[in-house]
C-alpha positions in Angstrom: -22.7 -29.3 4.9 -24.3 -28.5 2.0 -24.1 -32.5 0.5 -25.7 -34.0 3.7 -28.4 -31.3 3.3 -29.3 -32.3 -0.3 -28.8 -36.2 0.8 -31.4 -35.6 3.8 -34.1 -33.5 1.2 -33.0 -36.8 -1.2 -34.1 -39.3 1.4 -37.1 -37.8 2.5 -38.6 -36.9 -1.2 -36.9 -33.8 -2.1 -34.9 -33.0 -5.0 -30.9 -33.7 -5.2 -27.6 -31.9 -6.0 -27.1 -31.4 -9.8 -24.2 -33.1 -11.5 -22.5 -30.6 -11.0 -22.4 -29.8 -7.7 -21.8 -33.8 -7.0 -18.9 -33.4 -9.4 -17.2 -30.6 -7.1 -17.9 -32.6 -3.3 -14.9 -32.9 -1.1 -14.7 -37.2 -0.5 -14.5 -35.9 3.1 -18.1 -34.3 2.9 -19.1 -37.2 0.7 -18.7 -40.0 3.9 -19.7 -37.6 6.3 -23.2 -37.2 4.9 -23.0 -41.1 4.3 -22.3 -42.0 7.8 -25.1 -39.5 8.8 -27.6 -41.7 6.3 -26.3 -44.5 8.1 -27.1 -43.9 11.8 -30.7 -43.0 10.7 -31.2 -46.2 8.9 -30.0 -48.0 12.5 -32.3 -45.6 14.1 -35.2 -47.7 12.9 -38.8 -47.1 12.3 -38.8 -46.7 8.9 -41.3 -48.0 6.4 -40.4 -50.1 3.3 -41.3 -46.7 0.8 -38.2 -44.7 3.6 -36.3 -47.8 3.2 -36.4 -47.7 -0.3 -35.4 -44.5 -0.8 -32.7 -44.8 1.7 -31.2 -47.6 -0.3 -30.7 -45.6 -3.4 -29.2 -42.6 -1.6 -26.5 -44.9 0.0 -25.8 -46.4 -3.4 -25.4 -42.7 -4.9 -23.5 -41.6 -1.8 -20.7 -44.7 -1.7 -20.9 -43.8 -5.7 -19.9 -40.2 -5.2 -17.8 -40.8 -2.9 -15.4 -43.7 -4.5 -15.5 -42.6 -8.1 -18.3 -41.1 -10.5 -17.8 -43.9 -13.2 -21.5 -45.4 -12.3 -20.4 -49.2 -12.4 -17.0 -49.3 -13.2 -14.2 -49.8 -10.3 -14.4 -50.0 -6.7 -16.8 -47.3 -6.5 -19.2 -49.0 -8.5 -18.3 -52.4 -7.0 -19.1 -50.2 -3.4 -22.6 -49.0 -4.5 -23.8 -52.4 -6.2 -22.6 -53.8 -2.6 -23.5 -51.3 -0.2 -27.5 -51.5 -2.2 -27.4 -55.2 -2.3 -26.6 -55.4 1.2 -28.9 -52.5 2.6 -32.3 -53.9 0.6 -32.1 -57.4 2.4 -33.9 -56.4 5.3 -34.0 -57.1 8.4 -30.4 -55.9 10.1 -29.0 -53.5 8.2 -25.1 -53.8 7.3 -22.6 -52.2 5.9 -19.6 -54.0 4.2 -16.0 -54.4 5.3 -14.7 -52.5 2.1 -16.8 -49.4 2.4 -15.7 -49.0 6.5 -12.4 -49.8 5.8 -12.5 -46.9 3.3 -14.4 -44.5 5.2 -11.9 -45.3 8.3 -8.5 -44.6 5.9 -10.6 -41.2 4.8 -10.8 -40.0 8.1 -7.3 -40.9 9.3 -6.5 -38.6 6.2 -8.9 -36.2 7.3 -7.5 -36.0 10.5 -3.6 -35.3 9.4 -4.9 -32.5 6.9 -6.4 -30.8 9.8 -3.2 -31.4 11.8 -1.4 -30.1 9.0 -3.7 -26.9 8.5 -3.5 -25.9 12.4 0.9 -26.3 12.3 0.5 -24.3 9.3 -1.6 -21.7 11.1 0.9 -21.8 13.6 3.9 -20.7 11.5 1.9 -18.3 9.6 1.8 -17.0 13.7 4.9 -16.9 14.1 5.7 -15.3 10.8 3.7 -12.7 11.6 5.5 -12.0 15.0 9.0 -11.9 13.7 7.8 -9.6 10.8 6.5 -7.4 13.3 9.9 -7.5 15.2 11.8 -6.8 12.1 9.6 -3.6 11.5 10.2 -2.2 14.4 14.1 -2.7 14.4 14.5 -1.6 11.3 11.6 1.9 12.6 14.2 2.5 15.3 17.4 2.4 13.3 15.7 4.6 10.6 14.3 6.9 13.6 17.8 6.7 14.9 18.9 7.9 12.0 17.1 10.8 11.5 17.3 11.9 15.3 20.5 13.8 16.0 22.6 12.4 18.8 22.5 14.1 22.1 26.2 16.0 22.2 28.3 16.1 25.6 28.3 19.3 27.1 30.4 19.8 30.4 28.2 21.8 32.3 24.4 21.2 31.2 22.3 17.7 31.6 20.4 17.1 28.0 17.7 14.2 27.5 15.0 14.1 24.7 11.4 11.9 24.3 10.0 11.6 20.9 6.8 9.6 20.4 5.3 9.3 16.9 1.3 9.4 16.2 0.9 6.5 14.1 2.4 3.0 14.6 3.4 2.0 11.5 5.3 5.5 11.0 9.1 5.7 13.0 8.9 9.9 12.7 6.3 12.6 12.3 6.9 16.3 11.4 8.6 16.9 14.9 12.1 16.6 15.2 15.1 18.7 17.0 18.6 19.7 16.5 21.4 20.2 18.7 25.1 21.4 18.0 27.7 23.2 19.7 28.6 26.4 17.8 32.3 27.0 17.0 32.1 29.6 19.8 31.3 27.3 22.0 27.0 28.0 22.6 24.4 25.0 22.4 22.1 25.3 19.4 18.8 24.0 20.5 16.1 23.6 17.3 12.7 22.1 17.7 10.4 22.3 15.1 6.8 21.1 14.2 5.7 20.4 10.9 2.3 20.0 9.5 1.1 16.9 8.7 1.7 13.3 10.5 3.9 10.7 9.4 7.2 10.4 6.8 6.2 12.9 4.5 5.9 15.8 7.5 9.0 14.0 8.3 11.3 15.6 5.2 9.2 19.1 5.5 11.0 19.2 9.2 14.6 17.9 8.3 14.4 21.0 5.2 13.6 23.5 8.4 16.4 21.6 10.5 19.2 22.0 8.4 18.1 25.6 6.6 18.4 27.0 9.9 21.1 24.9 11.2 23.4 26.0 7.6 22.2 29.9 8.2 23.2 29.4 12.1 26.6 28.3 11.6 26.8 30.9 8.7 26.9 33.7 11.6 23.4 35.0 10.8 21.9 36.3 13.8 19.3 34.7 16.1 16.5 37.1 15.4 17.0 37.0 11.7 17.0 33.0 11.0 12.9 32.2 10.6 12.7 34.6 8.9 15.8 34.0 6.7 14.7 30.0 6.3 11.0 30.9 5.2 12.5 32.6 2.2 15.1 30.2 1.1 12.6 27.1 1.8 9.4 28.5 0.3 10.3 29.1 -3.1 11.1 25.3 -3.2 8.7 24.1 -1.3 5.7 26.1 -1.5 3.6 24.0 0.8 5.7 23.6 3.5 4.2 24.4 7.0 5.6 24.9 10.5 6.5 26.6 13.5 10.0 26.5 14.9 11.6 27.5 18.5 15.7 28.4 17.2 17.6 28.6 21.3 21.4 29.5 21.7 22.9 28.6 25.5 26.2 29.5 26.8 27.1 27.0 29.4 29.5 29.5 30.8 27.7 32.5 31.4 24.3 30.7 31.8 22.4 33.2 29.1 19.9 31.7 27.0 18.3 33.3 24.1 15.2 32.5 22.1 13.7 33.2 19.0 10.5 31.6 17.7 8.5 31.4 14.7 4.8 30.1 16.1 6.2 27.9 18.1 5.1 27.0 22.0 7.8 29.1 24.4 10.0 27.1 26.5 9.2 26.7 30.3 12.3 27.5 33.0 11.9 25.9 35.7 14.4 27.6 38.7 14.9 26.1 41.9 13.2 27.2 44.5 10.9 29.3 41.6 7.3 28.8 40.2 7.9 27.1 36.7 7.6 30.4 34.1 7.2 30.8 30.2 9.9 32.8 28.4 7.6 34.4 25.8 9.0 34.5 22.5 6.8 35.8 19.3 6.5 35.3 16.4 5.2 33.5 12.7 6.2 30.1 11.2 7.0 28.8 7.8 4.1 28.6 5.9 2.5 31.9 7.9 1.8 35.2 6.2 5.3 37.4 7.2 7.1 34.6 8.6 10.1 35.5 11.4 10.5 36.3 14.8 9.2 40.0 16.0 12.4 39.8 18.7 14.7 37.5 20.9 13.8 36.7 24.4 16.3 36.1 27.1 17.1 35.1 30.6 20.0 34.5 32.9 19.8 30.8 34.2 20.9 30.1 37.9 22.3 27.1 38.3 20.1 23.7 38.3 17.9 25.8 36.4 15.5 23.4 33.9 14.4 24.2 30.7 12.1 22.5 28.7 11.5 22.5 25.1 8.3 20.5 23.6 5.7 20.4 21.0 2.4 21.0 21.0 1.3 17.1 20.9 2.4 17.3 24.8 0.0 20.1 25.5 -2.6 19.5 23.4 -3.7 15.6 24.5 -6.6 16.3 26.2 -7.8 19.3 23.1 -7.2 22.1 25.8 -3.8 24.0 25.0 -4.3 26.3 27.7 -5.3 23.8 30.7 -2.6 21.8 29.3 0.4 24.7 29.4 -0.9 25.0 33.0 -0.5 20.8 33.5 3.1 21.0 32.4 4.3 23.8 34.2 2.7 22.4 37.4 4.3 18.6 36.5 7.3 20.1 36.0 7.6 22.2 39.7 6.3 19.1 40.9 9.0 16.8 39.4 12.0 19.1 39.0 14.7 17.2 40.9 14.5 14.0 39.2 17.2 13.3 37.0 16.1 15.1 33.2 16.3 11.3 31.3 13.7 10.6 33.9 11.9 13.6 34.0 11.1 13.4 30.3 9.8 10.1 30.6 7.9 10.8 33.6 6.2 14.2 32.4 5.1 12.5 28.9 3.3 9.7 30.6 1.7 12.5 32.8 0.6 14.3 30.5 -0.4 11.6 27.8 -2.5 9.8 30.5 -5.7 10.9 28.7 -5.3 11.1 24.8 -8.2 13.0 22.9 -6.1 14.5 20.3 -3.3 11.8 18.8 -0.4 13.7 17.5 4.0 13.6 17.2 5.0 14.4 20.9 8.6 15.9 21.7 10.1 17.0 24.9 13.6 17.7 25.4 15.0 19.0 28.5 18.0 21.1 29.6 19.4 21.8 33.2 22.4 23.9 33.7 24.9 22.1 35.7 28.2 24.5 36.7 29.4 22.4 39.5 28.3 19.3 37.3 25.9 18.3 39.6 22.2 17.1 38.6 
């Protein structure tokens, strides 16, 4: 308390608060530093020069605190009564008016800080139902921009998406997925540069540029490379690698055409979990496309797994980490895919060096609609 400082140096010989700074004093700091003048003059052994100088720093005290009109009003009436009753010697004593002041101070002293505390309290509580209301309104906007998971009769589908920052719903990955008139699953996942909303509209231009040239008839080895030259033009610093897949759930073929983008791994029972190598360059790349179309014939239960690099890539190792999934994946391949997502992410995401947009979604072929 800088007051009951100055009223101590004051006492004892030292110099006092200006004006000023007496002008300014809380009332509540004012009787604090008074009762603290008081107990020390109760203390006893004090000579009549301490005594003296005691006397006048009460009556300044009760002054400051009651009113700074010197003589005039209660205050005044306090300091005449509080020096007049102080410099009688022998038992010191302070008058009913003054206590009965003090007392009514710190009552009030005591509700304001009940007051502050409820009203630290529902500033709490604020907070939390802000915090709620963010994340509701994250999810309906990543809800949004997700595309619903389609019925197909004979395959299982499930997708995990986990943004990199907290206070963004969506990064750059995102996925599409749309039966074709004919009757294939269209299977897009793409990674944009950059973290966040704004990677966020770079990937929904990719999505629906090769989504629009896919429904258009163009075929599967042409549509990177296709999308890279529409998009560019517009958007010339637009980055990304994408993995464009077509299924047919009745002959079990898939096909795969990539621009930069990790390959899918096929997981077949009774099989080691493989990579079906796809090559090529994303948007953004120097001679963006795919250099051909990979594809396999899937027995039936056969998983596939599509993903971005943020679920590779944790640990800063995208090698060790291609090795970690496929083994995770032969490990866990009878669990039903919704679980198998979840379960494979938190596997892989148990160490975190490198923070980034992770997407998994997996696909197992179900003819006898089984799995």
């Amino acid at each position: 308390m800088p007051f009951l400082t100055e009223s101590i140096f004051r006492i004892i010989g030292g110099s006092g608060p200006t004006n000023a700074l007496i002008a300014v004093m809380s009332p509540a700091v004012c009787f604090a530093a008074r009762h603290a003048v008081r107990a020390a003059a109760l203390e006893g052994g004090f000579g009549p020069a301490f005594r003296f100088k005691l006397i006048a720093a009460v009556s300044e005290l009760a002054r400051d605190c009651y009113g700074h009109g010197g003589d005039r009003g209660a205050g005044g009436r306090a300091a005449r009564t509080a020096a007049s009753a102080w410099s009688g010697g022998g038992v010191m004593s302070v008058p009913d008016e003054p206590l009965r002041r003090i007392r009514m101070l710190e009552g009030e002293l005591a509700d304001a800080r009940q007051d502050v505390l409820a009203l630290v309290a529902e500033l709490e509580e604020r907070d939390v139902r802000l915090r709620r209301a963010h994340r509701a309104i994250f999810r309906e906007l990543e809800d949004a921009l997700r595309p619903p998971i389609p019925h197909v009769e004979q395959a299982r589908l499930a997708v995990y998406y986990s943004s990199s920052e907290d206070d963004a719903p969506t990064g750059g990955d995102l996925y599409d997925v749309v039966i074709m008139p004919g009757g294939e699953l269209h299977v897009v996942v793409v990674d944009a540069a950059g973290h966040g909303v704004a990677s966020t509209r770079a990937a929904l231009n990719i999505i629906h540029a090769v989504r629009v040239l896919s429904l258009a008839g163009l075929p599967l080895e042409n549509v990177v490379e296709r999308a890279a030259a529409i998009l560019q033009p517009v958007y010339p610093d637009l980055a990304g690698t994408v993995l464009v897949a077509r299924f047919d759930p009745r002959t079990g073929v898939l096909r795969v055409a990539t621009g930069g983008h990790p390959p899918p791994l096929i997981v077949a029972p009774g099989e080691p979990a493989t990579y079906l190598e796809a090559w090529g360059r994303g948007l953004g790349y120097p001679d963006p496309g795919s250099d051909h179309v990979a594809e396999r014939w899937l027995g039936p239960g056969t998983l596939v797994l599509f993903y971005t690099d943020g679920l590779v890539e944790a640990r800063r190792d995208l090698n060790a980490g291609l090795d970690e999934l496929a083994e995770l994946a032969g490990r866990h391949r009878d669990l039903p895919v919704d679980e198998l997502t979840d379960t494979l992410v938190r596997m892989m995401r148990r160490e975190v060096l490198h923070s980034d947009d992770t997407l998994l979604l997996a696909m197992r072929w179900t003819p006898t609609r089984e799995g």
